[in-house]
N, C-alpha and C positions, 0 to 999 in steps of 0.2 A: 782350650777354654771350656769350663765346665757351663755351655748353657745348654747344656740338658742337667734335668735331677738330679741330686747329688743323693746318695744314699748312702743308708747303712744296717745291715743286717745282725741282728743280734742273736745271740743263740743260749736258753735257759733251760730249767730243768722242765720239764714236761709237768702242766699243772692245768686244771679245768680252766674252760671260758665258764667264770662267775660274776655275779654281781658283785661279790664282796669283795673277789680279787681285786678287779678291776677299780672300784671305789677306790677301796686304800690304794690302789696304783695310784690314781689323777688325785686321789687327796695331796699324795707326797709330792707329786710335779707342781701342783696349783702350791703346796707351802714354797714349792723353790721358787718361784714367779712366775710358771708358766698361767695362761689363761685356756679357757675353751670357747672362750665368746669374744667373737672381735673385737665389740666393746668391751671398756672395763666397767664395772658394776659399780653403782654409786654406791653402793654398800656393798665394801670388799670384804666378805664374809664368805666361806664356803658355799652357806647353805642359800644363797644370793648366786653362786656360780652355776650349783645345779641346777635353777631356774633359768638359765641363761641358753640363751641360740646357740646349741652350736650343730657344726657339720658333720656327720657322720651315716655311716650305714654300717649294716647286719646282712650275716650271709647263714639262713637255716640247713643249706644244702644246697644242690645244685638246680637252676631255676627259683629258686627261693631267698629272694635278696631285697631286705626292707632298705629305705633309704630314709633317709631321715634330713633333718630341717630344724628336727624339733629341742628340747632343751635336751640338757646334760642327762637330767634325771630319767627324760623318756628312753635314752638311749640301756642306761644301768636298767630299768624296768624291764626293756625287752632283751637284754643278754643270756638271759639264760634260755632262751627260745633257737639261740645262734650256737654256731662253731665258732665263727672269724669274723672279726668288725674291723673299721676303720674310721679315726676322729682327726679332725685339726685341731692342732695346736699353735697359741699365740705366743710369739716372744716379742712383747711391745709391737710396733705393726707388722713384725714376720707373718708367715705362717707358714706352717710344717706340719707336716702329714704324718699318721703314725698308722701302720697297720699292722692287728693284733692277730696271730692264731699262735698262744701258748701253748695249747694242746697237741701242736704238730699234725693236724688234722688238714689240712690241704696241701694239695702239688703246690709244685713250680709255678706253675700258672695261675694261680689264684684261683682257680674255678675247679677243679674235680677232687673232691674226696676220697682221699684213700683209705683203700681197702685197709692197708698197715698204717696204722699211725710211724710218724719221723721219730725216731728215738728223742729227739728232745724241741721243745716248742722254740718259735720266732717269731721276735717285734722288729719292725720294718719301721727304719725313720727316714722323711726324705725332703725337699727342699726345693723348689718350683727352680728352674734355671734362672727365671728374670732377675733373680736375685743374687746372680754369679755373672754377670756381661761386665767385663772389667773397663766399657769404655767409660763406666759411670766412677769419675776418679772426683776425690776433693782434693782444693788445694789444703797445704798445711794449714793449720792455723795455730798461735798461741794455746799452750796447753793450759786449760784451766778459763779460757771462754767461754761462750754460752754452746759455742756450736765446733770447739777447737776437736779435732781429731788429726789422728795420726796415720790410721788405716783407711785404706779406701771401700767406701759398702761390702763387696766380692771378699775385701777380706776378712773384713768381720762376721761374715756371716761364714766363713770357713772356719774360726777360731770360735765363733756362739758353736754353731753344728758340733762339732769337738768335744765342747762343755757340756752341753745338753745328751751327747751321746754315753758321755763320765755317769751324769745323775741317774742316767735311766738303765744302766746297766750294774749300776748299787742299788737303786730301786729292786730290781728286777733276778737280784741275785745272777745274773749271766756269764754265762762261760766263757764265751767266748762273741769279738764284735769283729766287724772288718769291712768296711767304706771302700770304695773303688772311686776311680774317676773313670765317669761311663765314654770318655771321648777315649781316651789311651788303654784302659785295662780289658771293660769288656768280660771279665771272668765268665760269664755263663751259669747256666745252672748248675753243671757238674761241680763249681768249682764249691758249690756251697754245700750239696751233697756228699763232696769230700768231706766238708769240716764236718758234718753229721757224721760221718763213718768215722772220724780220728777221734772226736770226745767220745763216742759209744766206746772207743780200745782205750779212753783216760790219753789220750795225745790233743796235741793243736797240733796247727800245721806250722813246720819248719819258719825261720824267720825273713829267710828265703824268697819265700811265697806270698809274705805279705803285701800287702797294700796299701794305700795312703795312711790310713786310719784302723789302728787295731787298739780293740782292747783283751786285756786275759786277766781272769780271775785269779784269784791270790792263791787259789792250791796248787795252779800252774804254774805262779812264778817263783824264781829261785835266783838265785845269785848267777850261775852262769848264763841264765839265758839273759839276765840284763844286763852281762859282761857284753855278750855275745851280739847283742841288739848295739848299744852302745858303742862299742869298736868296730863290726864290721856290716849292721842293717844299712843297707840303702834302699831309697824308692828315689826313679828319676833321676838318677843322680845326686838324691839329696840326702841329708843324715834324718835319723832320727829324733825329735825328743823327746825321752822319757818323764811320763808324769804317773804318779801315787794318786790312786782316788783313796776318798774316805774309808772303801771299805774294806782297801787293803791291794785293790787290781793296779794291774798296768798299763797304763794308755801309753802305744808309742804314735805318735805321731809326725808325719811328715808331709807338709801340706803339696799337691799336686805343684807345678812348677810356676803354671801362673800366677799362683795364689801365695809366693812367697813372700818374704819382706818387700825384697828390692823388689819385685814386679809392680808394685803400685808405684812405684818411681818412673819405672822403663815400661808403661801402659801410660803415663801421661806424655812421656816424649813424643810416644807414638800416634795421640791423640792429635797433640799439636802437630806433630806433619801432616798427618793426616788433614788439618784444619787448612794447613798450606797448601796445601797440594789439591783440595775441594774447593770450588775451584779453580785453576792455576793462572794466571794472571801477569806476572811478571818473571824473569829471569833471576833477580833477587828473592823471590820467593818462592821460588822451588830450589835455589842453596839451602835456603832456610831449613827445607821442608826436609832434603839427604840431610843438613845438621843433625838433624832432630831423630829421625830415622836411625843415623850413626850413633847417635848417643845412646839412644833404648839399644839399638845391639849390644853393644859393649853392657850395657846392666846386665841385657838377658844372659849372654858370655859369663858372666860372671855366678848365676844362680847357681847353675848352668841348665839355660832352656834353650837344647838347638832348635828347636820347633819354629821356636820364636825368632831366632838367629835367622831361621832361615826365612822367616816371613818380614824382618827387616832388609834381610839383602832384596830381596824380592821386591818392595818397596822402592829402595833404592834404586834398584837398576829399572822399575818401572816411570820413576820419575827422569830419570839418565836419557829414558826411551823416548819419554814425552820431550827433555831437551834439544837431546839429536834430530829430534822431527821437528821443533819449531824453527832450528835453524836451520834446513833442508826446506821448510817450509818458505822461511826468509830466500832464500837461494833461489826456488821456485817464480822466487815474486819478480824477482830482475832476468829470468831468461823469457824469451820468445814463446806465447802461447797458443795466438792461432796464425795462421799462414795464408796469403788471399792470392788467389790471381782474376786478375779482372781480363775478360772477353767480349771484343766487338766482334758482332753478331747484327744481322738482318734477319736473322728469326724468329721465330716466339720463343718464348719458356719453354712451352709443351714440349716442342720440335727439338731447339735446341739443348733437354732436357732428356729427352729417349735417344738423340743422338750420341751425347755423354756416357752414356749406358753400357756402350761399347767399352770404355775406357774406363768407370767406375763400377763397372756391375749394375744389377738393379737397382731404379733411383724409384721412389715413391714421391710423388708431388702430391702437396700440399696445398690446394686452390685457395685456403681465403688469407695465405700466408703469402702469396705469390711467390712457393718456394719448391726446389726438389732436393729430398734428404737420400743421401746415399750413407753406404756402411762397408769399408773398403776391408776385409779382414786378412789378417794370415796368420792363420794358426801356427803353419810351425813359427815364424818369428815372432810369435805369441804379441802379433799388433794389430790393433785394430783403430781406427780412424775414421771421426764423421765429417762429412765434406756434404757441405750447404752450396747448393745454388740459389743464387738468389737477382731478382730483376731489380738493379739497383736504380733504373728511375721510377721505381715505386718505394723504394726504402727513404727514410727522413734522411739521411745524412750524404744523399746522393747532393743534397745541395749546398752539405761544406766541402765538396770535394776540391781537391787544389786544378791547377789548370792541369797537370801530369794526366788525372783520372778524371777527366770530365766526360760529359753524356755520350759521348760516341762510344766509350765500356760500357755497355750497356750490362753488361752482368758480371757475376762475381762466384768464383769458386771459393766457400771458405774453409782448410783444412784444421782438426782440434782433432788432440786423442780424447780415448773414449775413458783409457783409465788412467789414476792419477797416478803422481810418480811412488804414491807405497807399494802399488800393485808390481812396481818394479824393484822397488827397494835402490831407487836411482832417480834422484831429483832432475838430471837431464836428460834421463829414457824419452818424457814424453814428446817433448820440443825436439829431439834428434828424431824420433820417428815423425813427426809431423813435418821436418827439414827433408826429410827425406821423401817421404809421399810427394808434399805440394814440389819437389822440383820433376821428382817421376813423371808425372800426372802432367806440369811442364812441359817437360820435352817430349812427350806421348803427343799431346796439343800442336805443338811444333810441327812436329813429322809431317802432320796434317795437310798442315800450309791453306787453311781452311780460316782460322783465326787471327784478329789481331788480337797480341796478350801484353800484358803485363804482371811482370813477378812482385809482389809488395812485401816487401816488410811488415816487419810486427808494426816497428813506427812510421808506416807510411812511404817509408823512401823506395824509389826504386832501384831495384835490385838486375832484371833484365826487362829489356824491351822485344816484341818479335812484330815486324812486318809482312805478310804475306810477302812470296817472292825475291823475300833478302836471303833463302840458307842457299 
């Protein structure tokens, strides 16, 4: 997805930074409808636009870089002071960036002046990402409403981008143009200092090599190379289309894979699960949500964007993931969570608390809780278990007890694991290791012949009884 810049680099015959250039340059873009002032001028006249705000700056050399704010005309008055400048441009509320060194007069980088000028100068056109995030989809509407369209914003602004790249490369006399999409191609700086080295030998570069968006000026084109584009150009997997500008070049174009027809189709599917699945709610609506998911794959399948393909499967099986776990979850809900046994005792807490110790490891007590927390671990059987003592004729619910568990338990081991059953990837791991502890712990107690116990159930029943003096 292009949200980053979209660009594209043009490539012309080497000619000064002037004011006159430059003028009849933005005269002929302002006659196409481009603007340079956000607003449009109550009086759409020219000489009305160079009076006009617009954004830009001047680069005199290095450290020496005016910025500007100010109108159109300040900008043309201090050009000839510069090497390289840079303005926005309006397409109705767009805005697009344009930077100028036709002279070939700066690096790669924008900042250091070479010593050799570039065999031939470069206009840079570019396009803020925000205005390429395809989650921003319209529905259809009737063609010929107030507000009916067909494309969704992302892709009109890759089919404007396109046009706009057509006008200013007849403007501009250009040899040669070539757009990238900066998420997948990436080309580098070499790749553009090749095309300087193949027009300085009267070549461009193979068709091969192109990129989303090319244009080539009419001394380059011939009959075989638009056999040749036409039959076997791909980008992405996708074709070509060839289009004629006015002044004679060839725009081939083939929009990145997002930005196809059908992607604004299978970018609303996608939306809508998306809508389903934020957040999830019901079991019928995360079907809904893989629907909807299935559906965009199969578009994407079809442009062909595996990218995409793969980000719906991914989707998919992310919502598959969330259903396996709410009904492991459900599963969790009906087994046994904590596990008790209750101990009559003629001790205190404290006492019978450090006595415990023996048999839990170290307990830390808890005085305004009237509790001791212990932490039963075993690493290799990657379990670990917290086990509550607690004085239950000081707990509230020592007073619903049934007649089974009355005042004479005077205390209560309670056993819980510590981690839930994802950490096992086994909705019965935790309740089988907590089955397991509290009967250990059990019959350790036993051995004793020190305690009277009882084993309890989740739900209260009893499970064993131990008398001193009964083994």
């Amino acid at each position: 997805m292009l949200h980053l810049p979209l660009s594209c680099t043009i490539f012309l015959p080497s000619r000064p930074f002037t004011s006159e250039w430059l003028e009849q340059f933005f005269h002929r873009l302002w006659e196409h409808g481009l603007r340079f002032s956000k607003e449009q001028s109550s009086i759409p006249i020219w000489e009305e636009e160079l009076e006009g705000i617009a954004e830009w700056s001047l680069t005199a050399g290095p450290g020496r870089k005016m910025q500007g704010g100010l109108t159109l005309k300040d900008f043309l008055e201090a050009a000839p002071e510069a090497v390289i400048g840079s303005i926005s441009l309006w397409d109705k509320e767009v805005e697009m960036h344009m930077g100028l060194d036709p002279s070939g007069t700066v690096a790669r980088n924008g900042i250091d002046i070479l010593s050799e000028k570039k065999p031939f100068g470069e206009v840079e056109l570019w396009v803020d990402g925000t205005y390429l995030h395809t989650d921003r989809t319209l529905a259809p509407l009737p063609v010929g409403s107030e507000h009916g369209r067909l494309l969704p914003p992302a892709q009109q602004m890759i089919w404007a981008f396109t046009h706009w790249i057509g006008v200013i490369c007849d403007e501009v006399g250009a040899l040669f143009a070539a757009g990238y999409d900066p998420v997948l191609d990436e080309p580098g700086g070499e790749y553009y200092d090749g095309i300087q080295q193949l027009l300085a030998e009267e070549r461009i570069p193979p068709y091969d090599q192109w990129q989303w968006l090319i244009f080539v000026a009419p001394r380059f084109v011939h009959a075989e190379l638009i056999r040749d584009v036409y039959e076997k150009g791909t980008y992405q997997k996708g074709v070509y289309q060839i289009r004629r500008t006015r002044s004679g070049g060839m725009l081939a174009v083939c929009p990145p894979a997002n930005y196809r027809y059908e992607a604004g189709e299978a970018f609303s599917y996608q939306n809508q699960g998306f809508a389903l699945e934020s957040p999830p709610e019901n079991e019928e609506q995360m079907e809904r949500a893989i629907l909807h998911y299935a559906r965009a794959r199969g578009i994407f399948a079809q442009i062909p964007d595996e990218n995409m393909v793969g980000f719906m499967e991914d989707a998919i099986a992310r919502v598959r993931a969330y259903q396996e776990s709410t009904r492991q979850d459900a599963i969790v809900q009906t087994l046994p969570k904590n596990k008790r046994i209750l101990i009559g005792s003629e001790l205190s807490l404290s006492d019978l608390g450090h006595r415990l110790e023996a048999y839990l490891g170290s307990g830390r007590k808890l005085r305004e809780r009237n509790r001791f927390f212990y932490v039963l671990e075993d690493r290799q059987a990657d379990k670990k278990i917290r086990i509550w003592l607690k004085d239950r004729s000081r707990e509230e619910k020592a007073s619903q007890e049934t007649e089974l568990t009355d005042a004479s338990y005077r205390y209560e081991l309670e056993f819980a694991s510590m981690y839930p059953w994802q950490y096992y990837n086994d909705p019965h791991k935790p309740s089988q290791l907590v089955e397991e502890t509290a009967y250990a712990v059990f019959e350790t107690l036993k051995s004793t012949g020190q305690y009277r116990l009882v084993l309890v159930g989740i739900g209260g029943e009893e499970e064993e009884i131990f008398e001193p003096g009964t083994m």
